[in-house]
C-alpha positions as CSV (number, residue, x, y, z in Angstrom):
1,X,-19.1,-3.0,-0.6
2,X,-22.3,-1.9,-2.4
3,X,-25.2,-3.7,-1.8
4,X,-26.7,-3.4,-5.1
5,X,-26.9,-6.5,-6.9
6,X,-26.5,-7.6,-10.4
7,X,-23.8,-4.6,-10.6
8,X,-22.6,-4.4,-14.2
9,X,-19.5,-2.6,-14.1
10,X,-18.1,-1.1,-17.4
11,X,-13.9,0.1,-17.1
12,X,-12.8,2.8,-19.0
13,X,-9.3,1.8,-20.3
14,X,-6.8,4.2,-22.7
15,X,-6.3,7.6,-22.4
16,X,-4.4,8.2,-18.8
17,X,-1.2,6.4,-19.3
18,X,0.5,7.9,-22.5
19,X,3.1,5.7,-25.0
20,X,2.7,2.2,-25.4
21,X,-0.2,-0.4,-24.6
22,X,2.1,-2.9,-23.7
23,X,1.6,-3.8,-20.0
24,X,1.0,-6.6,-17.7
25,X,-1.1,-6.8,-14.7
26,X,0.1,-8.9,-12.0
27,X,-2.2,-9.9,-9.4
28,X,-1.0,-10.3,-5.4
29,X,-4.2,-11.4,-4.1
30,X,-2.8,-12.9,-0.8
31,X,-0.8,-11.1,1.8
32,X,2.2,-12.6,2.9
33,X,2.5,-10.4,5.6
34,X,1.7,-7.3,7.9
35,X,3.8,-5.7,10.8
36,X,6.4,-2.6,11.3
37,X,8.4,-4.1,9.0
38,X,10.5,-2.0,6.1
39,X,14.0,-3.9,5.6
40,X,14.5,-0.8,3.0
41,X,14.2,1.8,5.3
42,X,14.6,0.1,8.7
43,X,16.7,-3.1,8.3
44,X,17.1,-5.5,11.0
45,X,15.1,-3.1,13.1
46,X,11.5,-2.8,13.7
47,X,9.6,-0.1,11.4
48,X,8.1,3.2,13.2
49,X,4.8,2.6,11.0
50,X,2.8,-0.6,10.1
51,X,2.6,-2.3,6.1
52,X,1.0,-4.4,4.1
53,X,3.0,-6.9,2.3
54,X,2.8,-8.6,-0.7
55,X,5.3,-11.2,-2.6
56,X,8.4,-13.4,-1.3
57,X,7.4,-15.3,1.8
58,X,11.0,-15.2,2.4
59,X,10.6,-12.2,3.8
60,X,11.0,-10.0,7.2
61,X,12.9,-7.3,9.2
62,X,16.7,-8.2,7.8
63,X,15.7,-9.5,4.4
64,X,17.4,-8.9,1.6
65,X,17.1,-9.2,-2.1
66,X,19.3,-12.4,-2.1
67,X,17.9,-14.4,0.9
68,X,14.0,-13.1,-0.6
69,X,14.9,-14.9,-3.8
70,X,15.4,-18.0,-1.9
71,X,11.4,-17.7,-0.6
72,X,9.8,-21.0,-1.1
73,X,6.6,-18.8,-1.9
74,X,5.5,-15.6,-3.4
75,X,1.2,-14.2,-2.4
76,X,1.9,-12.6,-6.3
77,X,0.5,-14.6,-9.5
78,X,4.0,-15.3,-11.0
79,X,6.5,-17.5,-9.7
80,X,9.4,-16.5,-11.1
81,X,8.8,-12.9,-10.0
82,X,10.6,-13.3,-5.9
83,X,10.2,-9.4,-5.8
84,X,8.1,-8.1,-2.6
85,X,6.3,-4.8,-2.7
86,X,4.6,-3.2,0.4
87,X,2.4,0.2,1.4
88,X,1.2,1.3,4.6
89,X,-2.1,0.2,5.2
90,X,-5.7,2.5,5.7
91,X,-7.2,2.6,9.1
92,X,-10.3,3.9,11.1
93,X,-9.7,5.9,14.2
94,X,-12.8,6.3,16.2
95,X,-13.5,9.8,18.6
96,X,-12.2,7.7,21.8
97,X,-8.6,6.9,19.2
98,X,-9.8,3.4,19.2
99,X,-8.5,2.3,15.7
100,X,-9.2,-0.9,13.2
101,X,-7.4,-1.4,10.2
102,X,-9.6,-1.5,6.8
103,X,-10.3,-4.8,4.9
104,X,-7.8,-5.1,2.0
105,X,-9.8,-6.2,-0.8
106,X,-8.2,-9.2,-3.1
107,X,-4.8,-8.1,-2.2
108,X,-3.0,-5.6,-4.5
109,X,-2.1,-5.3,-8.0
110,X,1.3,-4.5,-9.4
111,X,1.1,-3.3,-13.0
112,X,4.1,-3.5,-15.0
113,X,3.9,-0.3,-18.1
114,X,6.5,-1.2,-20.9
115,X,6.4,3.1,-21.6
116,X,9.3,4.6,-23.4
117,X,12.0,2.9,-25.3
118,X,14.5,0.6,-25.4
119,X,13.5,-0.8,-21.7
120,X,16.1,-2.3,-19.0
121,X,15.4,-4.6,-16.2
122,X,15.8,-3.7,-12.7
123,X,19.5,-4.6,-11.9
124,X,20.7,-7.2,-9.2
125,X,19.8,-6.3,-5.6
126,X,17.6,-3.4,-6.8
127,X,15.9,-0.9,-4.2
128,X,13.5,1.8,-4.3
129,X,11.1,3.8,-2.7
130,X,8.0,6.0,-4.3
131,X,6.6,8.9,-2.1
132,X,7.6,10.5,0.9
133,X,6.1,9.3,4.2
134,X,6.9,12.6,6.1
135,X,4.9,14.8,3.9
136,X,2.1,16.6,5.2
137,X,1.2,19.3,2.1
138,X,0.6,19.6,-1.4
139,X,2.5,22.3,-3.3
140,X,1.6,22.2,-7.0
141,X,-1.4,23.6,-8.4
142,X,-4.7,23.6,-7.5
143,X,-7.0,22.7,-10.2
144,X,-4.1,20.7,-11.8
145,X,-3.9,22.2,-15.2
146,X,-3.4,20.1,-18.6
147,X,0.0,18.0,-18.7
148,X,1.1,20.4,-21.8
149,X,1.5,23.4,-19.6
150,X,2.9,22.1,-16.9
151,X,6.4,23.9,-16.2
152,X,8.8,25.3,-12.9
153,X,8.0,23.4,-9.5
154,X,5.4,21.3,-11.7
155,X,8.2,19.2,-13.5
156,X,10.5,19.3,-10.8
157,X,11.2,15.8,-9.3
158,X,9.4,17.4,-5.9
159,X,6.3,18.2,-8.0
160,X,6.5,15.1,-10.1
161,X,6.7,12.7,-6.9
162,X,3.7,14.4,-5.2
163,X,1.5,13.8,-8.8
164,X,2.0,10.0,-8.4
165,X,-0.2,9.3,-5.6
166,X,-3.7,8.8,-6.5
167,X,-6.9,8.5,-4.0
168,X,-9.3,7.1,-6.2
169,X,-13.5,7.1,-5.2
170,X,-15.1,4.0,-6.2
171,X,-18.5,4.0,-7.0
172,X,-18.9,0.9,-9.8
173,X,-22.1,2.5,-10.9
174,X,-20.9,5.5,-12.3
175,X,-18.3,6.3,-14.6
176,X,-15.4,5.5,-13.3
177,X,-12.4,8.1,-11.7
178,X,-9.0,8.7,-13.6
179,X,-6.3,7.1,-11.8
180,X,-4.1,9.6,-9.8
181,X,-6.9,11.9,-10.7
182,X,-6.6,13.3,-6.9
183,X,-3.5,13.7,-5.4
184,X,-4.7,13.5,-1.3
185,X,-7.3,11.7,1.0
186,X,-10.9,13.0,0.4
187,X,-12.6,13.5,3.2
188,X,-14.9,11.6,5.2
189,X,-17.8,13.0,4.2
190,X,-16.8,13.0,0.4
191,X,-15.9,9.4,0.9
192,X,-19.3,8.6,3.0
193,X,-21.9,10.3,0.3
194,X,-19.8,9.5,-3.1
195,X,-17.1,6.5,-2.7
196,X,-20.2,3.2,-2.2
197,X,-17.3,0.4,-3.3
198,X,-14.8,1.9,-1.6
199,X,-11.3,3.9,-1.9
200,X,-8.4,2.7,-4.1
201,X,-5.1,4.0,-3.4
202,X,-2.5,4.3,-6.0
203,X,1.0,4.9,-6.1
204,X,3.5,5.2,-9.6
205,X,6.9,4.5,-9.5
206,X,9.5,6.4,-11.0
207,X,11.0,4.7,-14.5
208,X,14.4,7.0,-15.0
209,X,17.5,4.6,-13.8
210,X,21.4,6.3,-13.5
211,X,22.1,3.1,-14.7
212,X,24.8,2.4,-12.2
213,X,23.3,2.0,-8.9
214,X,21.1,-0.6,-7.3
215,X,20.3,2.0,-4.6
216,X,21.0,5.0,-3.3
217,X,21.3,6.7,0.7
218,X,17.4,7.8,-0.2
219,X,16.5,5.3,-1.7
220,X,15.1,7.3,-4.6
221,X,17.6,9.4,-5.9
222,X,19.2,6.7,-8.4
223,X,15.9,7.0,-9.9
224,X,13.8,9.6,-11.4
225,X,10.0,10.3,-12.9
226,X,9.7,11.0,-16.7
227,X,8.8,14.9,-17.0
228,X,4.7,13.5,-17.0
229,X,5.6,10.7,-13.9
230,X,3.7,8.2,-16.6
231,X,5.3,9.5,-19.5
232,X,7.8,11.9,-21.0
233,X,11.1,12.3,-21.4
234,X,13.7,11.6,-18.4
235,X,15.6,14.1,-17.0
236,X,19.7,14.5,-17.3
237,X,22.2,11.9,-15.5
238,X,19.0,9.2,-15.9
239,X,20.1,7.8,-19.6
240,X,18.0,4.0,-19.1
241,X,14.3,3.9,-18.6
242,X,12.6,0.4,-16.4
243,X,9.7,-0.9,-16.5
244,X,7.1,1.6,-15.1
245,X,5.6,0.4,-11.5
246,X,2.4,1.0,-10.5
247,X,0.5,-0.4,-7.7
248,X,-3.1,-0.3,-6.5
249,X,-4.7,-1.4,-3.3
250,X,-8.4,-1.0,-2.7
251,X,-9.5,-0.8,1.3
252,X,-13.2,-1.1,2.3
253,X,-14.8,2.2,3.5
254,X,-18.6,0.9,3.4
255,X,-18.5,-0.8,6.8
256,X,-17.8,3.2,8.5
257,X,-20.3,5.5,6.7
258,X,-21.9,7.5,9.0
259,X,-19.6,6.6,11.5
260,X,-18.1,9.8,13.5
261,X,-14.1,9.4,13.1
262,X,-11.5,10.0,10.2
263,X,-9.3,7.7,8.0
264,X,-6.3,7.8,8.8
265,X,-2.4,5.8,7.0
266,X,-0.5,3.5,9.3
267,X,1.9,6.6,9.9
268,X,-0.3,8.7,11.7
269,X,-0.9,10.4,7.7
270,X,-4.6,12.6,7.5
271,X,-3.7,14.0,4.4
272,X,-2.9,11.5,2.3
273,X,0.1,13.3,1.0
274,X,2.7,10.9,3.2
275,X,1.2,7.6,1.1
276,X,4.4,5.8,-0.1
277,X,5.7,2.6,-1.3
278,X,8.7,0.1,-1.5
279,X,9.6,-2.4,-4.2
280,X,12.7,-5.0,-3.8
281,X,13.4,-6.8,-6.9
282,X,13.0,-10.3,-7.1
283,X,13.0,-11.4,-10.6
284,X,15.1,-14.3,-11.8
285,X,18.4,-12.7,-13.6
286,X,17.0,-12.2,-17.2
287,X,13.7,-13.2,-17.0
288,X,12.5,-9.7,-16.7
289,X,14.2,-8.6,-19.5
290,X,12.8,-11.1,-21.7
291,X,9.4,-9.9,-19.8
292,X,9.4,-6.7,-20.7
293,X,11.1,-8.2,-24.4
294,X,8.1,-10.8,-25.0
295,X,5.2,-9.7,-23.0
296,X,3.6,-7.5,-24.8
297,X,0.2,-8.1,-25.5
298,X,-2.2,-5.0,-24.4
299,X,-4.7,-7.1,-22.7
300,X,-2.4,-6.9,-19.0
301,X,-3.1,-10.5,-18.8
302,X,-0.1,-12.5,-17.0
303,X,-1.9,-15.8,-18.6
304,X,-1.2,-14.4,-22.0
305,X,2.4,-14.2,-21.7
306,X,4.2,-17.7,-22.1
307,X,7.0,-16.8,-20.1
308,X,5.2,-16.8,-16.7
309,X,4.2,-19.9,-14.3
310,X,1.3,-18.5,-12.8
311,X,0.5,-19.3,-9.1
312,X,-3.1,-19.7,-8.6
313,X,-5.4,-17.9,-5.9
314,X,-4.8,-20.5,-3.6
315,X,-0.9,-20.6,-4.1
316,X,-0.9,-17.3,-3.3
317,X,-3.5,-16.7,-0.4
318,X,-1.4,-19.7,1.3
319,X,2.4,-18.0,1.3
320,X,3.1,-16.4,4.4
321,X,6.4,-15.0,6.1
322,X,8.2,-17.9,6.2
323,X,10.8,-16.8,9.3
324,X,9.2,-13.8,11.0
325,X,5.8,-15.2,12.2
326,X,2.5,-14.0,11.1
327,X,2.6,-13.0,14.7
328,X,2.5,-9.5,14.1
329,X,-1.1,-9.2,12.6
330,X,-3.5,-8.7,15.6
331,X,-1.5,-5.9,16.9
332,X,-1.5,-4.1,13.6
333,X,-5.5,-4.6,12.5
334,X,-7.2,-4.0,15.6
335,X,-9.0,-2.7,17.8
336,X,-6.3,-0.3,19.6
337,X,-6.0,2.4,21.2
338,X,-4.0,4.6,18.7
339,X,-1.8,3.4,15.8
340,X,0.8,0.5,15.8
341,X,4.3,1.6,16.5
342,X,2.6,4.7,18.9
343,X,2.2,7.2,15.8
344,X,0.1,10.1,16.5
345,X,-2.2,11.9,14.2
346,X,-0.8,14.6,11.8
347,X,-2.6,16.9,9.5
348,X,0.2,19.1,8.1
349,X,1.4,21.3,6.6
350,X,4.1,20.9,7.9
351,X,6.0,17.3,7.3
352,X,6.8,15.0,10.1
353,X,10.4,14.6,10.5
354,X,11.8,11.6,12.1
355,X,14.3,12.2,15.2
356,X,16.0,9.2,16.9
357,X,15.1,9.8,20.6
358,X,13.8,7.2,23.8
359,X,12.3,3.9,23.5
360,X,8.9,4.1,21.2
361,X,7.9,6.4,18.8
362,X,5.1,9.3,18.6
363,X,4.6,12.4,16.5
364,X,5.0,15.7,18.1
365,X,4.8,19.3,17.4
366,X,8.0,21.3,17.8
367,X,5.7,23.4,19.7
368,X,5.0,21.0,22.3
369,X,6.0,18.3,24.5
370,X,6.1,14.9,23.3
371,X,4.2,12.6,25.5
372,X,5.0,8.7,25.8
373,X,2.7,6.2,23.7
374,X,1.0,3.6,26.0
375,X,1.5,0.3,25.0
376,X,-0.2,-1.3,22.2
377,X,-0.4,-4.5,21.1
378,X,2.6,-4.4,18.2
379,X,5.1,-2.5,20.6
380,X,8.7,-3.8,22.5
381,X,6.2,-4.7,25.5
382,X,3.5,-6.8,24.0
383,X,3.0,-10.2,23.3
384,X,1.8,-11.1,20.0
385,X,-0.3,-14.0,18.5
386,X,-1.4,-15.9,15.3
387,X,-4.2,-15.0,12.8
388,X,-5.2,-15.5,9.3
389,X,-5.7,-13.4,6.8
390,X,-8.1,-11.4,7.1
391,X,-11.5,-11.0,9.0
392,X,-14.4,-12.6,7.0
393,X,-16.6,-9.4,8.5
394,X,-16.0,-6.3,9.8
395,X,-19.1,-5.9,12.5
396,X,-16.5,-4.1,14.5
397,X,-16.5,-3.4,18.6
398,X,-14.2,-3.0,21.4
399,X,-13.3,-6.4,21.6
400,X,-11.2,-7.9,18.9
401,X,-12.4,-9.5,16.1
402,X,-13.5,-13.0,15.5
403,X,-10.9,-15.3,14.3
404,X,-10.7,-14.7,11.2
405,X,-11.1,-16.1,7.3
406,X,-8.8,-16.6,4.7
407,X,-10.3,-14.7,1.3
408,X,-10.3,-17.8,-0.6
409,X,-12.0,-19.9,1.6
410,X,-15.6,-18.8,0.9
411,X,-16.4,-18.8,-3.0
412,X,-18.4,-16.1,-2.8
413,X,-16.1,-13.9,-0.6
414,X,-13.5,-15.1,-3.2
415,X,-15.5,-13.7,-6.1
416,X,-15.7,-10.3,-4.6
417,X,-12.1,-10.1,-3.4
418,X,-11.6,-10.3,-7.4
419,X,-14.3,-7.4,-8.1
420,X,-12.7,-5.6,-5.6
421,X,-9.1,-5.6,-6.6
422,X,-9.7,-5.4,-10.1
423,X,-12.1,-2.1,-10.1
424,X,-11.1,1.4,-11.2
425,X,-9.4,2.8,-14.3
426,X,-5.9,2.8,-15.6
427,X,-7.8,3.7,-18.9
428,X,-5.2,1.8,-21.2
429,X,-7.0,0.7,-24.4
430,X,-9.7,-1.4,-23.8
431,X,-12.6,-2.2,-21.4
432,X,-14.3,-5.4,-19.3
433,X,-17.9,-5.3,-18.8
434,X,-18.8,-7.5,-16.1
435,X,-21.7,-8.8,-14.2
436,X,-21.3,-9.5,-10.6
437,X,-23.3,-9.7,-7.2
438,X,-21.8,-8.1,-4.2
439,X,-21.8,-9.3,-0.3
440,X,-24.3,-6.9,1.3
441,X,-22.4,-4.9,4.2
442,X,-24.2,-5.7,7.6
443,X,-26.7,-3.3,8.0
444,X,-25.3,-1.6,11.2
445,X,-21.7,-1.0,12.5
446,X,-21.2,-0.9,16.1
447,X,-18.5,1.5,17.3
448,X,-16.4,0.7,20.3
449,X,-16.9,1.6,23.7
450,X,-15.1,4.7,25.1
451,X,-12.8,2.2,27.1
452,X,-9.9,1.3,25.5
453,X,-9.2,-1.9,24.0
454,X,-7.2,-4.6,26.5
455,X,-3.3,-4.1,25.9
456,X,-1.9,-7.8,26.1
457,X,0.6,-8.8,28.7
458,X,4.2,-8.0,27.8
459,X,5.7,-11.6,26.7
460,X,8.6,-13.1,28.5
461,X,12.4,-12.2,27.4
462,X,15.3,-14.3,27.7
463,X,18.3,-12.6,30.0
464,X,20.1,-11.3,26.9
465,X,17.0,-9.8,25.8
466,X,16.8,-8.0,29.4
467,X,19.6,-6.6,28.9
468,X,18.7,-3.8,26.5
469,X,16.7,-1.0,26.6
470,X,13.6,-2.4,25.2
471,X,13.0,-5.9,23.7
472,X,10.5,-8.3,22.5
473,X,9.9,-11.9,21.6
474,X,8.4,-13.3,18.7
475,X,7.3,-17.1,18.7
476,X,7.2,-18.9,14.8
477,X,6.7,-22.5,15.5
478,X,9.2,-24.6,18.2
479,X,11.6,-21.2,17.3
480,X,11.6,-18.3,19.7
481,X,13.5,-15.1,18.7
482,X,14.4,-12.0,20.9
483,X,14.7,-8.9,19.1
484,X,16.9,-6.6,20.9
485,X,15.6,-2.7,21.0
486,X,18.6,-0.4,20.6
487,X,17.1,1.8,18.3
488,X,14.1,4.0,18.0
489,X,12.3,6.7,16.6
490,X,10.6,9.8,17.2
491,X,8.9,12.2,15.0
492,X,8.6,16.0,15.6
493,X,7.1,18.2,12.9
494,X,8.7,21.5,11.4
495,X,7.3,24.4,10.4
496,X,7.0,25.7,6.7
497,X,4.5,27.0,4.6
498,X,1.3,27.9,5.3
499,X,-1.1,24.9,4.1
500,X,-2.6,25.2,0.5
501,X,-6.4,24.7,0.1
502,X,-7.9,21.2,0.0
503,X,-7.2,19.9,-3.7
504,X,-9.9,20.4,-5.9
505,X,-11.7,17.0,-7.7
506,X,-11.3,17.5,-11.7
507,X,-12.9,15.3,-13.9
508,X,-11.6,14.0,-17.6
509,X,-13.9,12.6,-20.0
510,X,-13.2,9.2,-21.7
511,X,-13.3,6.8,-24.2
512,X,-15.8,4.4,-23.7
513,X,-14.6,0.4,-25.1
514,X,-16.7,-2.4,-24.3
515,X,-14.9,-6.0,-23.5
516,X,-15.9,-9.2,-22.7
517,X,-13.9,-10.1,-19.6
518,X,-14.2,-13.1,-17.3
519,X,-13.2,-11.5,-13.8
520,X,-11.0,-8.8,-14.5
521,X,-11.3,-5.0,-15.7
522,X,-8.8,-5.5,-18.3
């Protein structure tokens, strides 16, 4: 982060997000989890691409909504909310494809926008999925023009989906970005000379429900965007309107300016344009309609809704998977050669297609062969091991890091994992000023050598677990598990059209609102 002290920042809140004020913010400062997980997509199998995970601890590759109600924990700030929520995570890859995952500052926050009438909750066993991991391109147009003329492929759901994802530059000592203000990655240039605090990436949810279905075979299509995503009317055949989801996730950037390599998502994604996100509901039967009934007040504040038992920052730095062991962390942040799950780097246009194929999983152009992934520490071959959270610095080389920290352990580090996850600009209807000192990054980065990171030993399987094609043991505790391979994937790309120029920045002027805040931007 910035090294500037005594950084005031001042949010702009209240012109992007159109309807009501009523909202709440709720914080998931810990992690419960990180891996190739997604029991959406993927269940009871392992995931082709890493995520981040946030809410019941009750949580892993089979889980459902029932059995994540039953969690003993959620890493989220309300305890009747058993809902988990999850994104791919932001990595570094260095020249020699030695990779490190970013630090996740303070966790993520999940906003729940009451926009729109007459709001339902999210039924019983309740499923979706925002974005589409596959794309590579960006089709609408380029400067985006005013919401009032948008019309044809702009309103579509196609058009609407790609206008949810936001890439937002922080820089706490200018006025602050719009969220989903820009649509792709920036690159690392842009990032290095204009983004000091970081990047935040942002993901809205559609908030048009069938009313019928608790899923879909897409996972998407029981669900639609308003004709402005945050906003507007829904489209026919999608008669109730949810809450509105919105999450945010802020990943460090200052520890690799000037460093030669490229940010890259856990799915091999360049552009940007593949950032996604899962939600399964969690919510005790009612109590989110009486939420969304009762909750009302415009300041986003959980604390000022009486309905809520709030967890503190402790509660929910300390909830971890509670059956599938934190295991799979040290194979997913780094250093490795390449990406976990073997995904290879893919800069569009054209989307990356998934293709069930051999054991492991790579990314390949239709053009060319598709060459086998070398192990990695979070593959069918590789042993795994324990860590915390998160590292307490990120001073990174070609051996792995340090054992690491949890983020509340260190008051000050605590303090800035607030800052962090709490910057940017939903620009509701109000602003926080605040007054806080950033940790000085190091003053030097050391990149790895061109030798590749060690790859661990493959772990012992038991003779059941021999018997398949590819298998892997995980250790949680006195328990062991073997988890039988039968099923992978491969990605190949197809060709379509030719790729659009890079999206261009606009800016929007706001509103400025002063607030007295105690930690948070609204």
């Amino acid at each position: 982060m910035s090294p500037q002290k005594d950084l005031v920042r001042i949010s702009l809140l209240g012109l992007a997000f159109t309807g009501t004020d009523a909202f709440w913010r709720l914080p998931c400062r810990g992690r419960s989890g990180l891996g190739l997980i997604d029991p959406i997509v993927d269940p009871g199998a392992v995931s082709d691409h890493a995520h981040t995970v946030h809410g019941s601890g009750n949580f892993g590759l089979d889980a459902t909504n029932a059995n994540m109600m039953q969690g003993n924990c959620t890493s989220c700030g309300v305890q009747e909310d058993m809902s988990t929520y999850w994104t791919p995570p932001l990595y570094f890859m260095y020249p020699n494809k030695t990779s490190v995952m970013l630090e996740q500052e303070g966790g993520m926050l999940a906003y729940y926008l009451l926009q729109g009438e007459d709001l339902v909750e999210f039924p019983q066993d309740f499923q979706m999925i925002a974005g589409n991991a596959h794309r590579r391109n960006f089709t609408c147009k380029e400067p985006e023009p005013p919401k009032s003329l948008w019309s044809g492929h702009e309103v579509s759901q196609d058009g609407l989906q790609q206008k949810a994802l936001g890439f937002n530059c922080l820089n706490y000592a200018k006025t602050p970005e719009p969220s989903l203000g820009r649509h792709g990655m920036p690159s690392k240039q842009f990032i290095d000379d204009n983004c000091p605090d970081g990047l935040r990436l942002e993901l809205f949810f559609p908030s048009c429900w069938n009313g019928e279905d608790a899923t879909s075979p897409d996972f998407h299509s029981h669900m639609a965007y308003p004709s402005l995503v945050n906003g507007g009317d829904c489209p026919p055949g999608y008669p109730k309107r949810t809450a509105s989801l919105f999450f945010e996730t802020i990943w460090n950037t200052a520890p690799f300016k000037g460093v030669e390599g490229q940010f890259v998502l856990s799915q091999g994604d360049l552009t940007g344009y593949g950032y996604h996100g899962d939600f399964m509901m969690g919510w005790q039967k009612g109590h989110l309609q009486n939420a969304i009934e009762t909750c009302t007040n415009p300041s986003g504040e959980v604390s000022d809704c009486p309905l809520f038992t709030l967890n503190s920052e402790d509660d929910m730095n300390q909830c971890k998977f509670e059956t599938l062991p934190q295991a799979a962390e040290p194979g997913c942040t780094g250093p490795m050669q390449g990406l976990p799950g073997g995904n290879q780097l893919s800069n569009g246009p054209e989307p990356v297609i998934p293709k069930k194929g051999a054991a492991g999983s790579s990314s390949v152009s239709t053009s060319s062969k598709s060459t086998p992934a070398s192990p990695h520490p979070y593959s069918p071959t590789a042993s795994r091991a324990t860590s915390a959270y998160k590292p307490s610095s990120y001073a990174v080389s070609s051996q792995p890091p340090a054992k690491s920290t949890p983020i509340s352990s260190d008051p000050q580090s605590a303090a800035m994992t607030r800052q962090g996850s709490s910057t940017g600009d939903l620009v509701f209807a109000q602003a926080a000023t605040e007054t806080v000192t950033p940790t000085a990054a190091p003053a030097s980065y050391s990149a790895p050598s061109s030798e590749a990171s060690p790859t661990p030993s493959a772990a012992p399987v038991s003779a059941a677990a021999a018997a398949c094609d590819g298998s892997t043991k995980i250790i949680s505790g006195a328990a062991e598990y073997d988890i039988c391979i039968t099923d992978v994937t491969e990605y190949v790309t197809a060709s379509t059209a030719p790729q659009p120029e890079l999206h261009k920045r606009h800016l929007h002027d706001h509103i400025k609102h002063r607030h007295a805040g105690r930690g948070n931007r609204f």
